[in-house]
PDB file as gemmi writes it, atoms N, CA and C in Angstrom:
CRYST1    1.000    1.000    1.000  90.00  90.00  90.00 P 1                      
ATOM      1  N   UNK A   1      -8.741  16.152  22.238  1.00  0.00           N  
ATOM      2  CA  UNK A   1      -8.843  15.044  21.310  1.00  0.00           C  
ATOM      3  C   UNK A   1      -7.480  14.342  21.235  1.00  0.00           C  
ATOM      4  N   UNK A   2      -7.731  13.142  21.050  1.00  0.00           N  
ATOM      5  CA  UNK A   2      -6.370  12.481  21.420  1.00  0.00           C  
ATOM      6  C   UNK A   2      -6.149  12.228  19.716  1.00  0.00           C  
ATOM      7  N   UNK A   3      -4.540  11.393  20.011  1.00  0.00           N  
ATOM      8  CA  UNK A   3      -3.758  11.592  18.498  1.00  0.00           C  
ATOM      9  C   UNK A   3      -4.453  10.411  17.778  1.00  0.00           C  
ATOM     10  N   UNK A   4      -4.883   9.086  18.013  1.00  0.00           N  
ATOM     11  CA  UNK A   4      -5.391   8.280  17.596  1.00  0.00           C  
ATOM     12  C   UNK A   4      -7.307   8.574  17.373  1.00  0.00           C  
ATOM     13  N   UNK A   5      -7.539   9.537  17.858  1.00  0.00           N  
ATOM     14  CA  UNK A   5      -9.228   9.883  17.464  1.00  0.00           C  
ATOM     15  C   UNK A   5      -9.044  11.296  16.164  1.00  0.00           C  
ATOM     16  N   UNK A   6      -7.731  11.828  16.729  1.00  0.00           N  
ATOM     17  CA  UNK A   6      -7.303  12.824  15.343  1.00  0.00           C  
ATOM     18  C   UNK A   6      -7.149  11.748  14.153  1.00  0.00           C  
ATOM     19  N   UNK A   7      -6.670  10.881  13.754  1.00  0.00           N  
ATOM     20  CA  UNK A   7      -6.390  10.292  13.064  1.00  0.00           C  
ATOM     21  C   UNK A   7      -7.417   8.783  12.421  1.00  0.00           C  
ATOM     22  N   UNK A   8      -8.238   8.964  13.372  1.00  0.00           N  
ATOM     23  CA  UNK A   8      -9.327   8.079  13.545  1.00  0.00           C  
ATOM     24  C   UNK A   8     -10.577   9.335  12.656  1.00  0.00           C  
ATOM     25  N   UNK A   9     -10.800  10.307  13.055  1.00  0.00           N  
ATOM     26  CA  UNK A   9     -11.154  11.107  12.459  1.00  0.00           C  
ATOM     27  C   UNK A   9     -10.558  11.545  10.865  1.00  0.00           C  
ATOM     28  N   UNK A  10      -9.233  11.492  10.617  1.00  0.00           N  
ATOM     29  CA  UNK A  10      -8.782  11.661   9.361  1.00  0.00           C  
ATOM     30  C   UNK A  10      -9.553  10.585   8.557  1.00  0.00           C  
ATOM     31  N   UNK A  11      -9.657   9.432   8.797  1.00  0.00           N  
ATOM     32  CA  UNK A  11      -9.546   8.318   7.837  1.00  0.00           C  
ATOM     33  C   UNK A  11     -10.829   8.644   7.660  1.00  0.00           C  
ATOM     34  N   UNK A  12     -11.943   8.693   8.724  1.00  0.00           N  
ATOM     35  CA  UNK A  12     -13.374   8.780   8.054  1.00  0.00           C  
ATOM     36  C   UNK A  12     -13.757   9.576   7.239  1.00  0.00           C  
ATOM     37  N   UNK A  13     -12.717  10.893   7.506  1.00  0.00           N  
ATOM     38  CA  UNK A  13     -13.253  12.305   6.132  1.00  0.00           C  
ATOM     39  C   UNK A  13     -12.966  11.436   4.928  1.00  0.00           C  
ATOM     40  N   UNK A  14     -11.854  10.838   4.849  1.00  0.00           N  
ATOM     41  CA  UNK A  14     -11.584  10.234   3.399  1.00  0.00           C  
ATOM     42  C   UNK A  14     -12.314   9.244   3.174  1.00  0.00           C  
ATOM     43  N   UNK A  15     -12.565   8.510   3.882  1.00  0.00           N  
ATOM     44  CA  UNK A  15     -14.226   7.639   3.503  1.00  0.00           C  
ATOM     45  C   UNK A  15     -14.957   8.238   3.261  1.00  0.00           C  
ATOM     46  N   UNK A  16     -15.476   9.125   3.414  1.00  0.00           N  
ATOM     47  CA  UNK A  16     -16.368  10.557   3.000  1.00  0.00           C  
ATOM     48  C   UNK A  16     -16.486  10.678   1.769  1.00  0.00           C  
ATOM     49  N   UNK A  17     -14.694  11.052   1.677  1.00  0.00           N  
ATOM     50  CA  UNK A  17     -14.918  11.550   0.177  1.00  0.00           C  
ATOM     51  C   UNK A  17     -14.769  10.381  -0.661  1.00  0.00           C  
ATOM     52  N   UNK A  18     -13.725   9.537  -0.458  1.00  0.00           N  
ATOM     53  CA  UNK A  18     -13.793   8.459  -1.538  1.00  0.00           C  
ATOM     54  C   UNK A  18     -15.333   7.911  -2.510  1.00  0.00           C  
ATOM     55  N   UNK A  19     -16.351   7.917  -1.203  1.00  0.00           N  
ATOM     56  CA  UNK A  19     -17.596   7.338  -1.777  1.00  0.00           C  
ATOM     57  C   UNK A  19     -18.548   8.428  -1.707  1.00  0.00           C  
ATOM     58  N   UNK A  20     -18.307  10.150  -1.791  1.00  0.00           N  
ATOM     59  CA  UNK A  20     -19.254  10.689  -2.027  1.00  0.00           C  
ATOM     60  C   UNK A  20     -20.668  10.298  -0.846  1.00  0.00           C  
ATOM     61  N   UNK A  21     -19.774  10.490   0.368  1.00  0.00           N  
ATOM     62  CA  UNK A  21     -21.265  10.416   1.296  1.00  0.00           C  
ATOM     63  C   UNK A  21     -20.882  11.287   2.814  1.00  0.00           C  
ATOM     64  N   UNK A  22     -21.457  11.239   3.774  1.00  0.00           N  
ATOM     65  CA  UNK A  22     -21.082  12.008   5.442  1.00  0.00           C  
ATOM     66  C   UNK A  22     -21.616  11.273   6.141  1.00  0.00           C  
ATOM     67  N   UNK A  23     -20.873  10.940   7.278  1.00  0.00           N  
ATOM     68  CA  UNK A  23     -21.065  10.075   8.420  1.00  0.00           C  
ATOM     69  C   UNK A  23     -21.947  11.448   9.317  1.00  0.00           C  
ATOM     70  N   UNK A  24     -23.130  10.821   9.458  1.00  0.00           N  
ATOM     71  CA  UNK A  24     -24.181  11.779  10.783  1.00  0.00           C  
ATOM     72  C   UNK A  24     -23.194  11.572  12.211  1.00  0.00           C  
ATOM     73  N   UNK A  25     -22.298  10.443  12.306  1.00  0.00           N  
ATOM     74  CA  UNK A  25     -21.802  10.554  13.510  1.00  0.00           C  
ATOM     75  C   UNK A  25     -20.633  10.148  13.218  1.00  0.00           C  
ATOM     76  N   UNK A  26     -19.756  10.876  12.691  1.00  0.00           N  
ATOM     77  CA  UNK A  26     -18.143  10.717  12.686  1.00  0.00           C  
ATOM     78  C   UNK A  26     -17.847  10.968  13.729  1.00  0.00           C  
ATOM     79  N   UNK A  27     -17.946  12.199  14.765  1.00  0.00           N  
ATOM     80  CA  UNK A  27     -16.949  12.403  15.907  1.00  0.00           C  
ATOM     81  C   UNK A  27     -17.430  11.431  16.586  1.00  0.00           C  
ATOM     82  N   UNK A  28     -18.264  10.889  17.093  1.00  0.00           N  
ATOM     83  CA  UNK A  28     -18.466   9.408  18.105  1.00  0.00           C  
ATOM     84  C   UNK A  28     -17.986   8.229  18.082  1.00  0.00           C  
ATOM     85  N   UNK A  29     -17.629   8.122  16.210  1.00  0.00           N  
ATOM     86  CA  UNK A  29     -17.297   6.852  15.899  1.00  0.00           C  
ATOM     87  C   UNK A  29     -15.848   7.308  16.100  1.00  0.00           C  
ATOM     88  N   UNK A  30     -15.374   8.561  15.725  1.00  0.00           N  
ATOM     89  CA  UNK A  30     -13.899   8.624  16.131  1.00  0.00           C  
ATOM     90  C   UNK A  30     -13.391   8.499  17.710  1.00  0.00           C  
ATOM     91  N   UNK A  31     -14.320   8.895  18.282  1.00  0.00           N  
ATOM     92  CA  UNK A  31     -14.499   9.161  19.801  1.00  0.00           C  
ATOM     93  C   UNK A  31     -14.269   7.048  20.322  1.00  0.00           C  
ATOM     94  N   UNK A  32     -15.283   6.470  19.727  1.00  0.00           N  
ATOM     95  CA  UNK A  32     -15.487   5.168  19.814  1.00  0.00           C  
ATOM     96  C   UNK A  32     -14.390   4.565  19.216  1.00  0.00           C  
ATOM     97  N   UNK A  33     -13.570   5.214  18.050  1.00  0.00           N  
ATOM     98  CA  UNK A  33     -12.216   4.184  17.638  1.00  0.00           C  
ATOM     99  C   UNK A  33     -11.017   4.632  18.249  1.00  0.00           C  
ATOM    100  N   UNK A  34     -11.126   5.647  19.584  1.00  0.00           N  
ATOM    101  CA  UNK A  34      -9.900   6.154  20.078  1.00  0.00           C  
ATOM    102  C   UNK A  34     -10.255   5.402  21.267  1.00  0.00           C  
ATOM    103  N   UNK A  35     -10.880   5.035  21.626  1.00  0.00           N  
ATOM    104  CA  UNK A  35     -11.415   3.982  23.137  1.00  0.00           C  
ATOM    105  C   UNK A  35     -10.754   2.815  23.019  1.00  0.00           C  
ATOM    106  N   UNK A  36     -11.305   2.248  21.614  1.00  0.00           N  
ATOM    107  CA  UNK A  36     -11.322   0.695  21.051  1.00  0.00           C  
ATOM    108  C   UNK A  36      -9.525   0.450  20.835  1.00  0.00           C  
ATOM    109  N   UNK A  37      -8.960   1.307  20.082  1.00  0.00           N  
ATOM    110  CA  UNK A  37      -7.767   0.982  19.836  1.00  0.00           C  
ATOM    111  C   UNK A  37      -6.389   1.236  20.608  1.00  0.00           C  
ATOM    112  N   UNK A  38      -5.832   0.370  21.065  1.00  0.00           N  
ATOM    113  CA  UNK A  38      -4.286   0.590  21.504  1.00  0.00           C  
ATOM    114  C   UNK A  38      -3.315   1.623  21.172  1.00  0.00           C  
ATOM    115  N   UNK A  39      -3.934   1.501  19.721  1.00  0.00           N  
ATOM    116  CA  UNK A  39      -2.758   2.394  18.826  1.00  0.00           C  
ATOM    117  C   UNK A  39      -3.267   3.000  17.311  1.00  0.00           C  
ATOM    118  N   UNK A  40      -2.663   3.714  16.842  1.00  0.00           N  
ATOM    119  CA  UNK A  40      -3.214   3.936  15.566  1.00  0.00           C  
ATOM    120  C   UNK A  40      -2.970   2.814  14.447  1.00  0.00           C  
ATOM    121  N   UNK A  41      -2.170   1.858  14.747  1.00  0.00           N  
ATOM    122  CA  UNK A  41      -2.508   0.524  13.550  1.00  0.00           C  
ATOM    123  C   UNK A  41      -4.141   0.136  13.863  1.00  0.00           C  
ATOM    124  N   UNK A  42      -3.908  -0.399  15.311  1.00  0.00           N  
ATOM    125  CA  UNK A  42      -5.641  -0.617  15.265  1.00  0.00           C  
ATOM    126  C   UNK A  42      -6.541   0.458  14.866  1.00  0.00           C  
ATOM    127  N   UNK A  43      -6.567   1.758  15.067  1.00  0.00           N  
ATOM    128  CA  UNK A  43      -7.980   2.601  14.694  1.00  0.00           C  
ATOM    129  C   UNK A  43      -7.828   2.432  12.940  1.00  0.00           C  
ATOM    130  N   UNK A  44      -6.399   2.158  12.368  1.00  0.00           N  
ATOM    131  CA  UNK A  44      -6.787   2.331  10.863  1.00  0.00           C  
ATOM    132  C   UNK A  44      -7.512   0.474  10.502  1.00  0.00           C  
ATOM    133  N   UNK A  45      -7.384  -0.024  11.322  1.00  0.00           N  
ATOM    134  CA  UNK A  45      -7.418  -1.398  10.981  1.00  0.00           C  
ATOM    135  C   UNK A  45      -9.205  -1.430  11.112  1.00  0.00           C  
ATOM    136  N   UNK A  46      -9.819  -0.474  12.297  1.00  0.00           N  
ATOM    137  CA  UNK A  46     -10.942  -0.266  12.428  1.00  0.00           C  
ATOM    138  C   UNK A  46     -11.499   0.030  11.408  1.00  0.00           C  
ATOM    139  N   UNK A  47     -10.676   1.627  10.459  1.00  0.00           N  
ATOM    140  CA  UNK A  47     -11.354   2.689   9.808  1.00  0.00           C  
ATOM    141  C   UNK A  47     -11.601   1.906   8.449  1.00  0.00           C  
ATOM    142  N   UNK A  48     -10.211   0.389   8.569  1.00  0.00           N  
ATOM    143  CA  UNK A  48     -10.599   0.245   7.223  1.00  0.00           C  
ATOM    144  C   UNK A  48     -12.069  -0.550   7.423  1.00  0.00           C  
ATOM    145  N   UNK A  49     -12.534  -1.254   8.284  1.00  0.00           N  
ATOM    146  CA  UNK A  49     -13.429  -1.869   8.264  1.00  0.00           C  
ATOM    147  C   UNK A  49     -14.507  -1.250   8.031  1.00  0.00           C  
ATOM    148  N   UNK A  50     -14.624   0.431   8.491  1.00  0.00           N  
ATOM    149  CA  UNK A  50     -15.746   0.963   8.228  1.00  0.00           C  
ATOM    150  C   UNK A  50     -15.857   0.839   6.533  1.00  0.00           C  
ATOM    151  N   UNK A  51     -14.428   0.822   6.020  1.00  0.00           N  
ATOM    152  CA  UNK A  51     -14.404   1.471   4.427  1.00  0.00           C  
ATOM    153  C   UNK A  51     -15.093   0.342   3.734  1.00  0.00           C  
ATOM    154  N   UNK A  52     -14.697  -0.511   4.202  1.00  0.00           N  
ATOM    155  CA  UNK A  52     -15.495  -1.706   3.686  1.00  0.00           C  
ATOM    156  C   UNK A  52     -17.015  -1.830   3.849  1.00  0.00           C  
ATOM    157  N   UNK A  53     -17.005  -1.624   4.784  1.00  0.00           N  
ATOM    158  CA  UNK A  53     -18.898  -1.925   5.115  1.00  0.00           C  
ATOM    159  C   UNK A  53     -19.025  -0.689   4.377  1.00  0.00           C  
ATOM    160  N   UNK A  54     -18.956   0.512   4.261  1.00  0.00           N  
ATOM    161  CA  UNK A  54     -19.297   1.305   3.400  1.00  0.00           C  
ATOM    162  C   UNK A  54     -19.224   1.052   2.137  1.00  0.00           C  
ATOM    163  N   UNK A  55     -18.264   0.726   1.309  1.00  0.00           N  
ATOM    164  CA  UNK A  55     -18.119   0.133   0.005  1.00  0.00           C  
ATOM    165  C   UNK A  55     -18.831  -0.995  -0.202  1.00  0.00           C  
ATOM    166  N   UNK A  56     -19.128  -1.960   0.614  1.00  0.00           N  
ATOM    167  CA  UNK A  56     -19.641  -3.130   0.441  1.00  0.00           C  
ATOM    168  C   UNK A  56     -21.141  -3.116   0.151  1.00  0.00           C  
ATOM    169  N   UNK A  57     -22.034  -1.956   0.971  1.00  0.00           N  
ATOM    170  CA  UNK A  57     -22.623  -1.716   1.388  1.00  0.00           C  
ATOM    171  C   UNK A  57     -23.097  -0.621   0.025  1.00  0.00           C  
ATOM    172  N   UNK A  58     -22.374   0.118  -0.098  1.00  0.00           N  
ATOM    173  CA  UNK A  58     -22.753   0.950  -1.546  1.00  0.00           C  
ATOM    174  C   UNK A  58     -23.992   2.022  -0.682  1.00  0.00           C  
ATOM    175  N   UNK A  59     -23.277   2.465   0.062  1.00  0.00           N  
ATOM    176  CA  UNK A  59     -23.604   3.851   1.400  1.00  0.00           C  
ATOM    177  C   UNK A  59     -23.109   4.924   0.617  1.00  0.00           C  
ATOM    178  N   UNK A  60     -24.534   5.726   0.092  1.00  0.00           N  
ATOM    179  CA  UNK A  60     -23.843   7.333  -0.525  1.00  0.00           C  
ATOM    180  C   UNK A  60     -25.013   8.155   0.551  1.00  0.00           C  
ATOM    181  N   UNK A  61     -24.999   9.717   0.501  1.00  0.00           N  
ATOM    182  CA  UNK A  61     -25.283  10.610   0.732  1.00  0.00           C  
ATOM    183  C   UNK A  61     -24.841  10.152   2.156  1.00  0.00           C  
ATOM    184  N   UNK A  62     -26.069  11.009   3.232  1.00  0.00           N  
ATOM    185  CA  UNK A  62     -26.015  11.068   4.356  1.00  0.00           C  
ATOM    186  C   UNK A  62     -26.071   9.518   4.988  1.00  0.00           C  
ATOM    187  N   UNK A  63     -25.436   8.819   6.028  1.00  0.00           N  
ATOM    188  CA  UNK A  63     -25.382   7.691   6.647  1.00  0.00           C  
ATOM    189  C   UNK A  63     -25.047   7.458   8.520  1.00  0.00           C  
ATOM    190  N   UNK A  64     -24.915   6.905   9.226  1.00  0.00           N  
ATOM    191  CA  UNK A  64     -24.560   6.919  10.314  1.00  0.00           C  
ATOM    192  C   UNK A  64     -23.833   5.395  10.490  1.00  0.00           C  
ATOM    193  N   UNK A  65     -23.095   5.697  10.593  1.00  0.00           N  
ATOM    194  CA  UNK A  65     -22.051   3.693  11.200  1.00  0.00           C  
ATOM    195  C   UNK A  65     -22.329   3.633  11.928  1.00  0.00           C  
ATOM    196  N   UNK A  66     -22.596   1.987  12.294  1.00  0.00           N  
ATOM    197  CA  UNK A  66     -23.141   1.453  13.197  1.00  0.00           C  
ATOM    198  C   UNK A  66     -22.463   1.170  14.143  1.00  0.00           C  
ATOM    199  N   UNK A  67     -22.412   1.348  15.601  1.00  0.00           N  
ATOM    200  CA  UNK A  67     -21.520   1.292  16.345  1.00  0.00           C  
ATOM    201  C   UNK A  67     -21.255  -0.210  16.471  1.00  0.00           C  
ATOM    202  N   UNK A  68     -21.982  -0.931  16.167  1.00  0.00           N  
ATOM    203  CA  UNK A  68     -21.625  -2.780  16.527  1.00  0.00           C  
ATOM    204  C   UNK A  68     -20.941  -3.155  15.433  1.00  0.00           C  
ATOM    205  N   UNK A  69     -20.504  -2.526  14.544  1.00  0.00           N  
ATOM    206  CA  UNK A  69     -19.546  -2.909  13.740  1.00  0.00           C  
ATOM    207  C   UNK A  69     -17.726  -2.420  14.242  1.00  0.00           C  
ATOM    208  N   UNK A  70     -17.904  -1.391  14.985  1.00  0.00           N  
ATOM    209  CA  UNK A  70     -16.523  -1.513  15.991  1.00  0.00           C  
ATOM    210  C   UNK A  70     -16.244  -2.486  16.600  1.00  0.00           C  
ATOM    211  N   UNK A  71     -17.525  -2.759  17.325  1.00  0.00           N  
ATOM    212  CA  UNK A  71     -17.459  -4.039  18.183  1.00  0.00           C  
ATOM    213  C   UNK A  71     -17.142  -5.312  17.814  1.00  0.00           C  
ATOM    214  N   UNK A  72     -17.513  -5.350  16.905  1.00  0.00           N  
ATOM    215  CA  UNK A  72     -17.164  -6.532  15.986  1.00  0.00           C  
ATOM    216  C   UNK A  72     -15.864  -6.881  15.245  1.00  0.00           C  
ATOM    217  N   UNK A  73     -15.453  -5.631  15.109  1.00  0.00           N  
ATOM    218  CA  UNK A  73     -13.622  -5.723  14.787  1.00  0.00           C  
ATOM    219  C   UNK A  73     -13.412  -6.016  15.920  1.00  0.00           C  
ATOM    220  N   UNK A  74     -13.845  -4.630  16.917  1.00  0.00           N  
ATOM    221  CA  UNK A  74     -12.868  -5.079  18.354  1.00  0.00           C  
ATOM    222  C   UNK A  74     -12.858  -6.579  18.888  1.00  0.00           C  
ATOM    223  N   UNK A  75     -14.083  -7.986  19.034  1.00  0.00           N  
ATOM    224  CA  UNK A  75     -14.720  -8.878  19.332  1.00  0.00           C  
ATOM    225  C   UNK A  75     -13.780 -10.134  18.318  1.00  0.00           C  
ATOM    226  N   UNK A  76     -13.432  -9.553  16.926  1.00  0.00           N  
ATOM    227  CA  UNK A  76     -13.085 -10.787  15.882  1.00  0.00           C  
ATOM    228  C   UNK A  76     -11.644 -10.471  15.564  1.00  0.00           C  
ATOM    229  N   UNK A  77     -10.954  -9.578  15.248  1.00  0.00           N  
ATOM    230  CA  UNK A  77      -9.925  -8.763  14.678  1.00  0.00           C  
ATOM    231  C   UNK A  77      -8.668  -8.395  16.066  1.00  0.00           C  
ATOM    232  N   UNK A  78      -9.264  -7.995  17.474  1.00  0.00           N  
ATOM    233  CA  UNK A  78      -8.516  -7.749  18.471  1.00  0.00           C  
ATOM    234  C   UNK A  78      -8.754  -8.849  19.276  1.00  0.00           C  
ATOM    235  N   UNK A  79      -9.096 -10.360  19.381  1.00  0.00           N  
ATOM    236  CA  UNK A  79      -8.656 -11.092  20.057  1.00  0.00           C  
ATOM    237  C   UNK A  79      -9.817 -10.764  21.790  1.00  0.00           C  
ATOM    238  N   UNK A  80     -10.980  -9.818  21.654  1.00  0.00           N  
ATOM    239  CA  UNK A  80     -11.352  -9.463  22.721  1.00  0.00           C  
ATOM    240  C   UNK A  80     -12.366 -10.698  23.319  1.00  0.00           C  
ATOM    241  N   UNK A  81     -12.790 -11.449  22.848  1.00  0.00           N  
ATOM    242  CA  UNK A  81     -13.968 -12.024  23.099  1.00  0.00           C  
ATOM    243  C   UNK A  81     -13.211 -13.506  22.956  1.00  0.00           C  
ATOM    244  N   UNK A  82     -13.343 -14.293  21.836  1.00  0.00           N  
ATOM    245  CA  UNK A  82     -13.334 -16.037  21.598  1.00  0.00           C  
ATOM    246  C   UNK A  82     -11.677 -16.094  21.525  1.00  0.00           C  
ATOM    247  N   UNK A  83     -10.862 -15.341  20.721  1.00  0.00           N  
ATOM    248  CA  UNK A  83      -9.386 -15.746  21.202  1.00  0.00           C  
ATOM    249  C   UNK A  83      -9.260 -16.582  19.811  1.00  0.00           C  
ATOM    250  N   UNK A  84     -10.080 -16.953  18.934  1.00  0.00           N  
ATOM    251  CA  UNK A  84      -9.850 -18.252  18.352  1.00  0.00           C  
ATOM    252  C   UNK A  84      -9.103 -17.751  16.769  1.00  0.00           C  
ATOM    253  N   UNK A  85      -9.385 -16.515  16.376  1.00  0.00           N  
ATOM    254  CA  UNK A  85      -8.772 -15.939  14.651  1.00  0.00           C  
ATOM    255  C   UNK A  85      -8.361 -14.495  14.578  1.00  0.00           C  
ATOM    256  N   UNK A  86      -7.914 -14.506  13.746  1.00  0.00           N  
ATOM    257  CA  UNK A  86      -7.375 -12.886  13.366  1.00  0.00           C  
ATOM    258  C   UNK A  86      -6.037 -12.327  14.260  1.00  0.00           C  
ATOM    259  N   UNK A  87      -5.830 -11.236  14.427  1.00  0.00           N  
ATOM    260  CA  UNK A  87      -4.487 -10.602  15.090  1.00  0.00           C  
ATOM    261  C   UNK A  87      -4.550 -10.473  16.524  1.00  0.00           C  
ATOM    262  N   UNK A  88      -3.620 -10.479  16.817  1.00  0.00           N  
ATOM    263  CA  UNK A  88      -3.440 -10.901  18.300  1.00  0.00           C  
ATOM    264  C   UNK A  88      -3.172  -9.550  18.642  1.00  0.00           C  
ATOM    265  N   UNK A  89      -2.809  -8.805  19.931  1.00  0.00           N  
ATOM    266  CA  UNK A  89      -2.821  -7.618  20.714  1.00  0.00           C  
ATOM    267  C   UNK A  89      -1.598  -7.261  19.877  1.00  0.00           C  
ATOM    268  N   UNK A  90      -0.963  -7.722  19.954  1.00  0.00           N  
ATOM    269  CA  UNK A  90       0.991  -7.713  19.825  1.00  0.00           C  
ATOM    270  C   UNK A  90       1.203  -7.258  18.307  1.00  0.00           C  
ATOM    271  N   UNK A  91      -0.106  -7.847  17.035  1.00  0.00           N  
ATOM    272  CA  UNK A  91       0.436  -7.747  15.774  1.00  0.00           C  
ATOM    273  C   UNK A  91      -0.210  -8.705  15.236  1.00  0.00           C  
ATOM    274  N   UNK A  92       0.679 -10.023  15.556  1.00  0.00           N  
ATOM    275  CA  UNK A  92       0.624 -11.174  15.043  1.00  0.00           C  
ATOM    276  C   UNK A  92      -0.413 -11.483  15.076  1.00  0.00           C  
ATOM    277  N   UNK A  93       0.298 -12.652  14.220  1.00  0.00           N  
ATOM    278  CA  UNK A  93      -1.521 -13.807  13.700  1.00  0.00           C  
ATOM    279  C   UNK A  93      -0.969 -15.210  14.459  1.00  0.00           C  
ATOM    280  N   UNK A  94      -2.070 -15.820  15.410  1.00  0.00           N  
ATOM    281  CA  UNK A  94      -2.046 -17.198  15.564  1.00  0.00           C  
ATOM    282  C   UNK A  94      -1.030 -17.666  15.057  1.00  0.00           C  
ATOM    283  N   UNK A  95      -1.185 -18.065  13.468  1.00  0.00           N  
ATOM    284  CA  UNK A  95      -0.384 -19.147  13.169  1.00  0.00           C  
ATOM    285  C   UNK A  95       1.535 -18.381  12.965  1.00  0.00           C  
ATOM    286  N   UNK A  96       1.516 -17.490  13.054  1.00  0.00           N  
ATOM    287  CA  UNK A  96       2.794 -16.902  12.800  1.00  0.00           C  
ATOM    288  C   UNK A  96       3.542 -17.397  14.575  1.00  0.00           C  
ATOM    289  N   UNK A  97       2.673 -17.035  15.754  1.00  0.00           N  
ATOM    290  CA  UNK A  97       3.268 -16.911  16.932  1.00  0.00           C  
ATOM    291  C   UNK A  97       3.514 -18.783  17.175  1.00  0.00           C  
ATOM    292  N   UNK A  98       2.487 -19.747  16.535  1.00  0.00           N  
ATOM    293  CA  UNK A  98       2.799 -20.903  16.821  1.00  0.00           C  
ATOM    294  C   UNK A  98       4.189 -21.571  15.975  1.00  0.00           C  
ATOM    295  N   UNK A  99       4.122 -21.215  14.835  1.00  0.00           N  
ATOM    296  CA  UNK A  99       5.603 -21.555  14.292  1.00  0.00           C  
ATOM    297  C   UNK A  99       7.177 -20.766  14.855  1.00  0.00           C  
ATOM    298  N   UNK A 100       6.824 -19.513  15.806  1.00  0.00           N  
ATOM    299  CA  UNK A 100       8.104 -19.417  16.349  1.00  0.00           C  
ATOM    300  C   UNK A 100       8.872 -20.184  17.777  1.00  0.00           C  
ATOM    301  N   UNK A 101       6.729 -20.575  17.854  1.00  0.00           N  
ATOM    302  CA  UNK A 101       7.214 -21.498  18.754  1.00  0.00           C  
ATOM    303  C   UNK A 101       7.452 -22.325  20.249  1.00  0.00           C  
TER     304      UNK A 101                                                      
END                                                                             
């Protein structure tokens, strides 16, 4: 297990517990956020997204995340697909890299 699916794995136990529920497929989705991410900023940037769709979502007991919601960070959030919003590979945001210039 690599250090970013260890840690990709940490964040989901605590989604766990924060909202009183269990992912049916945590090790896959950890498995799936150690693929997706460069680094561990991205898998937490992932994990938070799960936290959200979970919170948003008001997901208790048993649940399974949906794997197209990785995709969808990875697709909107990592710059993989349209290029057009959110953080760039490097960190940055669009408008930060155009004002340096």
């Amino acid at each position: 297990m690599s250090t970013i699916q260890d840690r990709a794995q940490s964040h989901l136990i605590a989604i766990e517990q924060i909202h009183d529920l269990k992912f049916l497929n945590r090790e896959e989705i950890a498995e799936l956020v150690a693929q997706s991410a460069a680094d561990e900023r991205q898998a937490l940037l992932i994990c938070t997204a799960i936290n959200l769709w979970a919170a948003g979502n008001r997901v208790t007991g048993e649940a399974k995340i949906p794997e197209d919601l990785i995709t969808s960070v990875e697709n909107h959030v990592f710059q993989r697909s349209s290029g057009k919003t959110g953080i760039m590979q490097d960190g940055q945001s669009k408008s930060k890299r155009a004002k340096k210039g």
